[in-house]
C-alpha positions in Angstrom: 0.0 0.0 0.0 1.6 3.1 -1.3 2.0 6.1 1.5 0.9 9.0 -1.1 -1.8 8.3 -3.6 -1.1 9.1 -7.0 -2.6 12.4 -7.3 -1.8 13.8 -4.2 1.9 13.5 -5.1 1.3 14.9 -8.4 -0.1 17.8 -6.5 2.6 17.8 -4.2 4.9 18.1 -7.5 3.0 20.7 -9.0 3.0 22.1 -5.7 7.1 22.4 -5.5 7.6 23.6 -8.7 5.5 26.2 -8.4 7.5 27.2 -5.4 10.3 26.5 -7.5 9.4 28.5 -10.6 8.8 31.9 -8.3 12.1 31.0 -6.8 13.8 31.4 -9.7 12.0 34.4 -10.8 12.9 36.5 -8.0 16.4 35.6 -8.5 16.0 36.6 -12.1 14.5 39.7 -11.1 17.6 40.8 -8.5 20.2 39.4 -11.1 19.1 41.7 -14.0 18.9 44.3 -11.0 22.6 43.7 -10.6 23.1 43.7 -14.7 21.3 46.8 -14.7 23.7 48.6 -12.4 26.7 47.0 -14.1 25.2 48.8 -17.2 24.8 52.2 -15.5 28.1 52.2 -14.6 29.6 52.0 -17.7 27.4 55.1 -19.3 28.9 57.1 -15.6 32.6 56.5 -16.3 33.7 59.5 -15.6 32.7 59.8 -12.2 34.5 57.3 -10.1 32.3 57.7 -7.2 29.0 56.9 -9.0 31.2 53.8 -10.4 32.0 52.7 -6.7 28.5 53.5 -5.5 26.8 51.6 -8.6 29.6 49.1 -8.1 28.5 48.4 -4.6 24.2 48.4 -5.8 25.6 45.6 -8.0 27.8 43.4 -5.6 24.7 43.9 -3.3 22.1 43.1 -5.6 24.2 40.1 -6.3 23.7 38.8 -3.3 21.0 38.8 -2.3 20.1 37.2 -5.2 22.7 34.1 -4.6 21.1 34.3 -0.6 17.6 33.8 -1.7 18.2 31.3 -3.9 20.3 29.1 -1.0 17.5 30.5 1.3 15.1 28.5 -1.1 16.3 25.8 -2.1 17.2 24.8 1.6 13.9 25.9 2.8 12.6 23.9 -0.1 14.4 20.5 1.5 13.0 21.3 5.2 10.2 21.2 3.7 10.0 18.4 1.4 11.6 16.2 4.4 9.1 17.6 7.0 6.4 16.7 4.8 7.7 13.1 4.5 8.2 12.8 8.2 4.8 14.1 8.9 2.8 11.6 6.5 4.9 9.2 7.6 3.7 9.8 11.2 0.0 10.0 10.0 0.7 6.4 8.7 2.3 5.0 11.8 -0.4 6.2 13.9 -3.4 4.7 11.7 -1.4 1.3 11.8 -0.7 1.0 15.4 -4.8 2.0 15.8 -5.4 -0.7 13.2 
């Protein structure tokens, strides 16, 4: 007797790529924010403090975008192993009822 049924796992898996998906996006969104700086510093070359500052808006932006995606993808393991832990518990206390 399987734990999961099929379609609640393929819910589950729609479920975790849809985290995953959004995930990704947002780290899109803060790397093209970093791009974007990199870009405006190259049209301000002639001021070297508006190349430090956008220098640093761009090392920044950078990461934060690598700590959202580690941020993710470990809070997406908690929660894939919680999850497994917790149906298994729901299993183990129907079968000891049983």
């Amino acid at each position: 007797m399987p734990a999961v049924d099929t379609k609640d796992g393929i819910r589950y898996g729609i479920e975790l790529v849809r985290y995953l998906v959004m995930l990704a996006v947002a780290a899109t969104v803060l790397s093209l924010l970093s791009a974007g700086f990199i870009a405006l510093m190259s049209i301000v070359f002639e001021n070297i403090l508006l190349v430090l500052i956008f220098f640093l808006l761009s090392l920044a932006a950078s990461v934060v975008s690598f700590v959202v995606v580690l941020g993710g993808l470990a809070g997406l393991s908690y929660k894939v192993v919680a999850d497994g832990v917790s149906v298994g518990n729901q299993h183990a206390a129907r079968a000891q009822n049983d």
